[in-house]
N, C-alpha and C positions, 0 to 999 in steps of 0.2 A: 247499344251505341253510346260512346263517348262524348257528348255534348255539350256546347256550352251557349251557344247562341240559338238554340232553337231549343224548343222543349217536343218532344213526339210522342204521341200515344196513340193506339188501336182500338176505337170504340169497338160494340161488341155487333154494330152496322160489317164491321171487316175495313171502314173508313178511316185510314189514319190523318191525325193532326196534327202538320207542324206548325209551332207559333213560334215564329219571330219575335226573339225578345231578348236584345242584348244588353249583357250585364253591365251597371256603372256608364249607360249613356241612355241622353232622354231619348234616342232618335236612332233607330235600325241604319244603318250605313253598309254596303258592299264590301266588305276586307276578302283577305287572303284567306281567311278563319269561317270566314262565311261562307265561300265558294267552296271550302273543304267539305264541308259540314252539309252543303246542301245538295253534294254528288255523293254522302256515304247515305245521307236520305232518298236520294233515288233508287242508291243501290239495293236500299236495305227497305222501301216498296217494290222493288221490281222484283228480291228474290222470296218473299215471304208469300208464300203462294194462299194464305192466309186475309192478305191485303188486297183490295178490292183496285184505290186508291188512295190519294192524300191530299186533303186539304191544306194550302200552306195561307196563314193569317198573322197577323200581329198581336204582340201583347204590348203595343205601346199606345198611347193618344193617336199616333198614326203609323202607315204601314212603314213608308221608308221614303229619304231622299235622294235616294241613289247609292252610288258609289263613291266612295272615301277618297277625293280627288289625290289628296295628297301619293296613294298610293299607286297613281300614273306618273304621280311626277318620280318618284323613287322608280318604276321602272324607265324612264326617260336616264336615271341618273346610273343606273345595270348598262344601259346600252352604253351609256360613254366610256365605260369601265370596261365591258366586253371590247366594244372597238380599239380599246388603245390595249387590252389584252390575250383577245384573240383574234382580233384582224376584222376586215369589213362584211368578209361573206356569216363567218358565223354570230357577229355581236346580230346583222340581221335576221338569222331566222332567228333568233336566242328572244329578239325581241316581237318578232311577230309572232312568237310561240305565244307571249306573254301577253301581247295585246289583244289574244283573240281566245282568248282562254272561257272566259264569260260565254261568248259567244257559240263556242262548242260544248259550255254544258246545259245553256238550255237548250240549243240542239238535240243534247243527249236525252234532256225532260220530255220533249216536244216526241218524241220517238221512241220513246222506254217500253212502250207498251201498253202500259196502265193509265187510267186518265187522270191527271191532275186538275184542280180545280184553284182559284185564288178567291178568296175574302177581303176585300179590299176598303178599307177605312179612312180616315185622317188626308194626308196628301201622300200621293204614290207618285214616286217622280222618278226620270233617268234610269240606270239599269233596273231599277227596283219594279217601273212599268212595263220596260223591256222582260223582266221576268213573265208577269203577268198575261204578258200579250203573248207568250211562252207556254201557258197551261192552255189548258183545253175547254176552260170554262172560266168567266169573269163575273165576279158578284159583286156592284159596289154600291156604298152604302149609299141612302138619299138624305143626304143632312149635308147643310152649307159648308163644313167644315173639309169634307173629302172631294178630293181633287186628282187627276191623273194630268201627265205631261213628258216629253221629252224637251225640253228647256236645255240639254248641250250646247245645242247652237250658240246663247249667250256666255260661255266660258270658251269659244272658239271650236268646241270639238262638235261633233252629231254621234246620235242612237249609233253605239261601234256593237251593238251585242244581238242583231236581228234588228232591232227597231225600224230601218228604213225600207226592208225587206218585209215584214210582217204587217206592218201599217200599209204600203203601199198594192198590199194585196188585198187590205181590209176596205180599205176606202178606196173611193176613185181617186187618179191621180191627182189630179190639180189638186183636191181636197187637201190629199198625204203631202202633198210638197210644202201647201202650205201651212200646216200641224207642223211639219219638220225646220220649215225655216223662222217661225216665230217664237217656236218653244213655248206656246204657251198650256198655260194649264187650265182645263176644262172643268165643268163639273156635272155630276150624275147624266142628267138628262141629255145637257150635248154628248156626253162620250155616249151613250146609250144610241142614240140618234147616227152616231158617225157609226157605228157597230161597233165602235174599239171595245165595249164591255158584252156581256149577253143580259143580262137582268141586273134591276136598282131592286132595292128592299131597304128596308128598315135596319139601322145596322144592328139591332137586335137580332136579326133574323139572318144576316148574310150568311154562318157558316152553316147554319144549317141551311138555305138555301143551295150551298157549294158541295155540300156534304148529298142533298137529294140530288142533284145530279150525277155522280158517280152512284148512289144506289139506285138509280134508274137506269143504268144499264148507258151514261153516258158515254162516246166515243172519244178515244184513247188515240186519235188522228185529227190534224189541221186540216181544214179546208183545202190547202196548198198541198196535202201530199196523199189527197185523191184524184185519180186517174183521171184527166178531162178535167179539172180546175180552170176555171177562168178568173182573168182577172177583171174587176168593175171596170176599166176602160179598156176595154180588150188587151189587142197587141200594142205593141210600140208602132212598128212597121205596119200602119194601117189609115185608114182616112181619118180617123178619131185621135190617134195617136199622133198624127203630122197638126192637128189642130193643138195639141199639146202643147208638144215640146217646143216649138218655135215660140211661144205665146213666155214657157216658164224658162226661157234661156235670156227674155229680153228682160221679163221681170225680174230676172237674177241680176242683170247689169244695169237696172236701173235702181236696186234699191240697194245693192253693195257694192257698185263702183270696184269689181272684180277685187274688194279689201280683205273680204276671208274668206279664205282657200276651204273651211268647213261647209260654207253653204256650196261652193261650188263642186266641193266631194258627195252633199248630199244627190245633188243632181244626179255625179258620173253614177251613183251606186245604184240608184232608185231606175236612173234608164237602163243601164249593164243589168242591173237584176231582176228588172222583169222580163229580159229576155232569156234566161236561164232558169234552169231546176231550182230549188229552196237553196241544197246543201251546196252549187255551185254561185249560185247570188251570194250567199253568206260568207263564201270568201273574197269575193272581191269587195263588198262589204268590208269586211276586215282586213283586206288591205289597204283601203282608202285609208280606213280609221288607224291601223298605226301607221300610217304616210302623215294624216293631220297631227296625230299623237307626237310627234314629233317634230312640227312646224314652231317658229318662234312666235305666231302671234297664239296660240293655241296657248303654249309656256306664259306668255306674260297674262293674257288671259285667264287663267285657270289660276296663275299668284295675285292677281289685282283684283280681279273681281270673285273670286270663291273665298281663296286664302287669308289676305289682305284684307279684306271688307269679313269675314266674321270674325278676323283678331279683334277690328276695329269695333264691332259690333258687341263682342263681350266686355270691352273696358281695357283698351290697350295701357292706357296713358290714366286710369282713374289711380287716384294715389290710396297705394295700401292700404294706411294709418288710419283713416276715414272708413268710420261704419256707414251702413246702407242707411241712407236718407225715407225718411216718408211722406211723402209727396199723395197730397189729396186733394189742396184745393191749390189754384193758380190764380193771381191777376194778371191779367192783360190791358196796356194801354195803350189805344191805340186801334178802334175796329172797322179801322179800312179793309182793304183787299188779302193785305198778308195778316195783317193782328185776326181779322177773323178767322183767315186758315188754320192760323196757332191757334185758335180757338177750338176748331174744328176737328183737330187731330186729338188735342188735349181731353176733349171730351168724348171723341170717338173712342181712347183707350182709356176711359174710365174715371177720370180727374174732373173737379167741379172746377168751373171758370167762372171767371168775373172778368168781365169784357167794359169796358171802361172807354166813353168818348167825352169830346168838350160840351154834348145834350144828347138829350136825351134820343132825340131822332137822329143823330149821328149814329149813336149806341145801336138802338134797333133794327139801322141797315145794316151792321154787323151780323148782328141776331138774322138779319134777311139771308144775309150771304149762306150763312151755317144751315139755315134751313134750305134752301137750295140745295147747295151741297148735298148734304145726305137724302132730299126728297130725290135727286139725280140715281144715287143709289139704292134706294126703293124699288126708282121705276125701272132700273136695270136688274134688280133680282138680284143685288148684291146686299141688300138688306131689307127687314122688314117692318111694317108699319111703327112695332112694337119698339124696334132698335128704335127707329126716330123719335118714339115718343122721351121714350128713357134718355136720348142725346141731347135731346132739347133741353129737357127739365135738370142740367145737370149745367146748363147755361145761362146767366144774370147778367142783363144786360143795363148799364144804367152810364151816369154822369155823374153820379156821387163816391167819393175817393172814400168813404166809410165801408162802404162794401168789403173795399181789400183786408179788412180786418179777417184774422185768420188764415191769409193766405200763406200759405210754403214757401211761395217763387214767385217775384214780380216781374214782367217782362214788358220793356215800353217797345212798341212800333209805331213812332209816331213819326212825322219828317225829320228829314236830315239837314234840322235845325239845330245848331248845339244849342238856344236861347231853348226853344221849344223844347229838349229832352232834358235840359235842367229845372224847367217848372214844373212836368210833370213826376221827376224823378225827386224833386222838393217836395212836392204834396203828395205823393204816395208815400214816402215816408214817413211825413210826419202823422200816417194813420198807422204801419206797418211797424214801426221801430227800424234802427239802425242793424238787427239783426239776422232779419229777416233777408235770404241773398236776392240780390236785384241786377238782371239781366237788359242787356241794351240789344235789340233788333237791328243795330246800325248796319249799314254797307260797305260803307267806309270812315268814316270818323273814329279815330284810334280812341281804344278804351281808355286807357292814362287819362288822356285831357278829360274824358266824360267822367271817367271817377272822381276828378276833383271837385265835382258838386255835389258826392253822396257825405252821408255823416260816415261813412265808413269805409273807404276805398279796396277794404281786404274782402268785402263782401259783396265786393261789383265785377261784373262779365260780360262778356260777349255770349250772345247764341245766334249766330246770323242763319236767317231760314233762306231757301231760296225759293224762288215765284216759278210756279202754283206750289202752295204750299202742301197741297193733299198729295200730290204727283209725285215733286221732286225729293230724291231719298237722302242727301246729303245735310248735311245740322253743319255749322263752323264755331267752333268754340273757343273762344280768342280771349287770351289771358292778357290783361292788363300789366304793368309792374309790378304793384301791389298786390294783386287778386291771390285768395287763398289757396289753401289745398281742397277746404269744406269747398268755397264757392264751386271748384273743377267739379268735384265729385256731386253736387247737388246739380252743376248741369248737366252731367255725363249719363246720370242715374234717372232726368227728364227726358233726355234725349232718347234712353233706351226704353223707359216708357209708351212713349209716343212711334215707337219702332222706327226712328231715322238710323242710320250710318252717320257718328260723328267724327273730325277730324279736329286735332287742339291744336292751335297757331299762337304763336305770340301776337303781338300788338304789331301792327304798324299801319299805314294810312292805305287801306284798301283790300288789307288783310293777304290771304292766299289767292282766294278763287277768283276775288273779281279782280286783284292786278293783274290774274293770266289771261282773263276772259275780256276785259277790257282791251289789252293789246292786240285780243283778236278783232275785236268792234272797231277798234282804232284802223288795224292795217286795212281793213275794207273801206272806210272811208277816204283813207290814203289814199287810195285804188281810185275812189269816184275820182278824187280831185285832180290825180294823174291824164284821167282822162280811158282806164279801161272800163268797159259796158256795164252797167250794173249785172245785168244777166248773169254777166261772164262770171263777174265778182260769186255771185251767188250759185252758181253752177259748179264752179271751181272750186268755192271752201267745201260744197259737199262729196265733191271727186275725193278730197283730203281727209274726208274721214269724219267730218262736222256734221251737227244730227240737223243744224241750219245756216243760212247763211250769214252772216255776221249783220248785213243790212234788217233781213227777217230777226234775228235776235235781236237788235236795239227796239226795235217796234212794239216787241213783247213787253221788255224791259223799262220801257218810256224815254223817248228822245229827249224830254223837258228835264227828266230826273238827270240824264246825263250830263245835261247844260248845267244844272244845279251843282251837280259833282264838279264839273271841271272850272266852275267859278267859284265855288269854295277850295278848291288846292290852290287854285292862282290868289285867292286872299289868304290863306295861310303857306303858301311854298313862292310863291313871286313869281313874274309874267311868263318864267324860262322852265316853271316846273310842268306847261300845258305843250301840245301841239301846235302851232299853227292852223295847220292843215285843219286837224279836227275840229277844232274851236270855230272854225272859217264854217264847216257842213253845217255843226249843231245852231250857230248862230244863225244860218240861211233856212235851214228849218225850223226852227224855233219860234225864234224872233220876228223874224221877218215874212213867215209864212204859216205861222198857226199851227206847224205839224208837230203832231206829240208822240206817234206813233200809232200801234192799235185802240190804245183805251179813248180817241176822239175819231179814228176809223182813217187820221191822215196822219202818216210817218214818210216811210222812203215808197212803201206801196201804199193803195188808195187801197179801202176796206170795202168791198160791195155788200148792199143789202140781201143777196143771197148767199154769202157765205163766205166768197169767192176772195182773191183778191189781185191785183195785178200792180207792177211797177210803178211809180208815179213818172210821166214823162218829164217833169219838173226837174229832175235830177241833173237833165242835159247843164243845165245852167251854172253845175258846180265842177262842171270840166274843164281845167283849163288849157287841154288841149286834146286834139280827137287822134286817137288809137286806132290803128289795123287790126283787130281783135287776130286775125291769121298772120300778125305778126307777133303777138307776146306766147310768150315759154310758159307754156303750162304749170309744167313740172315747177319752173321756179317759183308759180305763182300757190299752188299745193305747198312748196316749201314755205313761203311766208306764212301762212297764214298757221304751220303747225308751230317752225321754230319760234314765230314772236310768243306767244305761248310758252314753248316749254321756255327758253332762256328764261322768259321771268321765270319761271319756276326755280330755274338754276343761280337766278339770285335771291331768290326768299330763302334756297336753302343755304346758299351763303352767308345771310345777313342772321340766319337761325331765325327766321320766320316760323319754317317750316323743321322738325327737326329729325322727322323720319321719312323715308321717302316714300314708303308703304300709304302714309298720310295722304302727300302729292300724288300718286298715282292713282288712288280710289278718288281723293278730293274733285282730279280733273276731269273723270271720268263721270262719275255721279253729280258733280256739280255744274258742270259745262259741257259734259260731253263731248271733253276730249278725244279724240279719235279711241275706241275702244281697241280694233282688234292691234296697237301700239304698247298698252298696255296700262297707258297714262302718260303723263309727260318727263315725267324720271326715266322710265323704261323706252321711252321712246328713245331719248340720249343714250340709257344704256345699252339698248339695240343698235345701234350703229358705230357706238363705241365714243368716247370724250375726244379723241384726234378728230376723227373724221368730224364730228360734233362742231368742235371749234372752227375747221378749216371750213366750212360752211357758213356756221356764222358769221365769218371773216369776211368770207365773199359777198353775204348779204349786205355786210353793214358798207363796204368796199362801194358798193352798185347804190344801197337805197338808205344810208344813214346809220348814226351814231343809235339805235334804236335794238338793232344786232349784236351790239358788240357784249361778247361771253362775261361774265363776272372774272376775276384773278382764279378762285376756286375751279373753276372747269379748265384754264390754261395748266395750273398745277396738275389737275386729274389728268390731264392729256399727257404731260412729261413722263407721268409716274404711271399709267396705263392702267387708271382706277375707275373702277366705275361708283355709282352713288349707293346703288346697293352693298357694292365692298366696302366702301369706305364710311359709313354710317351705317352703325349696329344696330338694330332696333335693339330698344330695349326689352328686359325679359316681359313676356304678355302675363298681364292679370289671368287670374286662371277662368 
């Protein structure tokens, strides 16, 4: 055999092994090359009558993460080529030939005859688990590192290669629906526990564990294609099955607001195919999947969040000329709620901190936070005693500005005081030198102005974290005037340490994410003072696509921080740079009424001692006039709340805020949570095109204010029929 991605040998068991191990990448991926190579290995175990079985295992840190997304989107880009060259009926088989290609050869594994077994490692994700759940035998390793999952769902598409067919005959349903719709990834002992593996071991031990089950005479047949198969929850059409499906059709509309057509393929395929044979489930299966393979939100999808987010993620924007920095120890000033998460992450991935308050006992609730933190992940089995010991000790908590001596990267988080980020950025330096690059945690306060109180302005930056810091995967790196190449690349090169997704912005007062995210927090206030229900308000931004409702997101964020915010613009931008409306809420909560949000337990909802939390009926009082809730327009109100949104976005990228749009789209999405299955708030415009775009926001600003109205940039893209991704090139990606 001809090989290049697997290596095969015949022990003298009669067991052969193939290891996955492809040349010139750290990470086994699914290609064209692969599929070739791992049906001339089946062929060439099925006809050596010599061969018992085959073990298939890796020869990397881990097994694989699926399939090489890019090469569905090259078949997406055959079919449009087919359609405009050989018409509609054959571009479509031409393309469901192609989409279901995977699918029919572990089919073909699954029924060869001989038993296949899998040794499973590191993280096994997407087709690569779909493989596995394919053999006839499952071996995975018991070390924290290895992990199984189908995660499609989060790029818009589902398990298109058996996955929702083989899962749903392995588990009971409800189980399998919900593995399918959350994509998450499991490890040893839950997947052991769900039956998706057969035996954990030692990963010293897995192939021979894999390997004794074919020379024990294991069977060369799925459960599914013995005679009299049941499935864990019987029939569909049955007293168990009618308890199901009504239960997982309402789940389905209440937790995706009918937004992607993936999770609702998962359902048609999983109910269609447990009422059918294996090899007739498997196609309607793979019809669903190239039906969603072809969907636009599946497309924006699969470029925003797979594509787009690991350009970002290896150094899109980090500047050539700049060798790799080394980064060891860190200061931090600043060990509230976010300086300690930067803490937390910092030393989670290895790097010594120094965590820095105005005392000492400041300092050491920091140190509290951090140890919570990781005690949390202890007691979830996501880390152990040992990890916490080493996280700790790798954390100096104090009041003394001496400490930062030897630090790499200083980073304040301190309020969004400029008097206050100039004193602290005064006396860390003058322990650190003018050398040393120093990073500002601000939110909004433009770097320029805050560089002019460093001794070095080339050597000052932005890295804005977002709240919770462990959670959210977005970093915002915001170049001042001045800021250097070194500063980009020394924060680029933290950022990817600490494993965030960074986006680089220029300067301006509020940066990228939270002008777009603010505009959202604004128009729901709009809304109270209108006089529509709160409920509504908050019912409605999540119909739209919002992971909350803009009233629930200010509460997170803190209502006071926001009064803080929009009374420092009105003293540096004048009376006409604020809201009305808004200014009128934040002050009537604020001020007037003690409410700061979650962190004093009273915002727009009251916080209950059991977990809980409900509306505050206090709200009535900032209506100034009452609403038929069965008279306002949904739909328009879903429109407000995504376009105020993207339009900012469409003028940072006018103003060159923003200069790629790849940026905005991952930025909005991991940052705010921008309606995902849209794409972001770039692709959200260029889904429906810059005319239609504009002529909407026309209407909105028409009906509810100057607040709509498009930048000149998108009226030009409208004339000229451009979208943002045409008209802005990314530039070539760092490799």
């Amino acid at each position: 055999m001809n090989l290049t991605n697997f290596r095969f040998e015949t022990g003298p068991d009669g067991v052969a092994l193939a290891t996955w191990d492809m040349p010139e990448r750290t990470m086994n991926v699914i290609t064209p090359d692969v599929m070739d190579e791992l049906e001339t290995i089946i062929d060439t175990v099925v006809a050596e009558p010599e061969v018992k079985g085959c073990v298939i295992a890796s020869g990397k840190s881990a097994f694989s993460g699926g399939a090489d997304l890019s090469m569905l989107q090259h078949g997406a880009a055959q079919y449009a080529k087919a359609l405009k060259e050989q018409g509609e009926d054959a571009a479509n088989k031409q393309f469901f030939d192609f989409s279901r290609r995977l699918s029919l050869l572990y089919r073909k594994l699954e029924t060869c005859g001989k038993p296949f077994a899998v040794a499973i490692h590191g993280v096994c994700l997407g087709g690569a688990f779909e493989l596995a759940l394919a053999c006839h035998y499952r071996v995975m390793a018991d070390d924290e590192k290895t992990k199984v999952g189908l995660p499609e769902i989060k790029v818009g598409l589902f398990p298109g290669a058996g996955g929702t067919q083989r899962v749903s005959r392995i588990m009971q349903t409800g189980d399998a629906l919900q593995f399918l719709f959350r994509g998450d990834q499991i490890k040893p002992r839950a997947a052991l526990g769900a039956k998706l593996v057969h035996e954990i071991a030692p990963k010293a031990e897995i192939i021979d564990r894999a390997r004794a089950f074919i020379v024990s005479g294991g069977k060369a047949q799925a459960p599914w294609d013995v005679k009299d198969f049941k499935t864990p929850s019987g029939r569909v059409f049955s007293p168990t099955g009618m308890m199901i499906w009504p239960a997982a059709n309402a789940i389905y509309r209440r937790e995706t607001y009918d937004n992607y057509p993936a999770a609702k393929a998962i359902l048609h395929a999983v109910y269609e195919g447990l009422q059918l044979p294996m090899d007739q489930a498997l196609t309607v299966e793979s019809r669903w999947f190239a039906h969603i393979l072809r969907s636009k939100e599946a497309a924006a999808m699969i470029r925003s969040l797979f594509l787009s987010k690991n350009e970002l993620d290896k150094g899109a924007h980090r500047p050539k000329d700049v060798g790799p920095t080394n980064l060891k120890k860190i200061g931090i000033i600043g060990a509230g709620f976010m300086g300690a998460g930067v803490g937390y992450i910092s030393a989670l991935n290895g790097l010594d901190v120094v965590l820095i308050d105005r005392d000492q006992e400041s300092a050491d609730k920091g140190v509290a936070t951090i140890d919570k933190l990781i005690s949390s992940s202890v007691s979830k089995g996501r880390a152990t005693a040992a990890d916490k010991d080493s996280l700790m000790a790798r954390v100096v908590a104090t009041a003394d500005y001496t400490a930062l001596k030897g630090c790499d990267l200083v980073l304040e988080a301190v309020f969004e005081d400029r008097a206050v980020k100039a004193d602290v950025t005064k006396r860390a330096q003058e322990v650190v030198g003018a050398d040393v690059i120093f990073a500002s945690n601000t939110s909004t306060l433009p770097i320029t102005s805050l560089a002019e109180t460093t001794q070095q302005p080339d050597n000052f930056i932005g890295i804005h974290f977002f709240s919770p810091v462990e959670k959210m995967l977005l970093v915002e790196v915001i170049l001042g005037k001045k800021t250097s190449d070194r500063a980009l690349a020394t924060a680029l090169d933290f950022v990817r340490i600490i494993k965030k997704t960074p986006i680089v912005v220029n300067d301006s007062r509020g940066f990228f994410a939270n002008r777009c995210v603010l505009n959202y927090v604004r128009e729901g206030q709009i809304m109270l003072v209108d006089g529509v229900p709160p409920a509504m308000i908050e019912n409605v931004a999540r119909m739209a696509g919002m992971p909350v409702g803009p009233l629930s997101l200010n509460d997170e964020v803190a209502l006071d921080l926001g009064w803080k915010i929009l009374q420092a613009t009105k003293k540096d931008l004048g009376e006409g740079s604020v809201d009305p409306a808004q200014e009128r809420v934040l002050r009537f909560m604020v001020e007037e009424n003690g409410r700061f949000g979650r962190k004093n337990g009273k915002g727009f909802y009251d916080y209950h001692a059991n977990g809980t939390k409900s509306l505050w009926p206090g709200l009535s009082a900032l209506a100034q006039k009452e609403l038929d809730p069965d008279t306002l327009d949904v739909m328009e109100m879903k429109q407000r709340f995504l376009v105020t949104q993207a339009v900012e976005a469409a003028r940072a990228m006018a103003e060159g805020v923003v200069t790629d749009p790849r940026e905005a789209d991952v930025g909005s999405i991991l940052g705010f949570g921008f309606a995902p299955f849209t794409g972001g708030v770039i692709s959200y415009i260029d889904g429906m095109g810059a005319k239609a775009f504009v002529a909407l926001c026309d209407a909105l600003a028409a009906k509810f204010g100057p607040r709509f109205e498009p930048p000149q940039l998108l009226r030009d893209m409208a004339a000229k029929d451009e979208s943002f991704y045409g008209r802005f090139m990314p530039r070539k990606l760092a490799a």
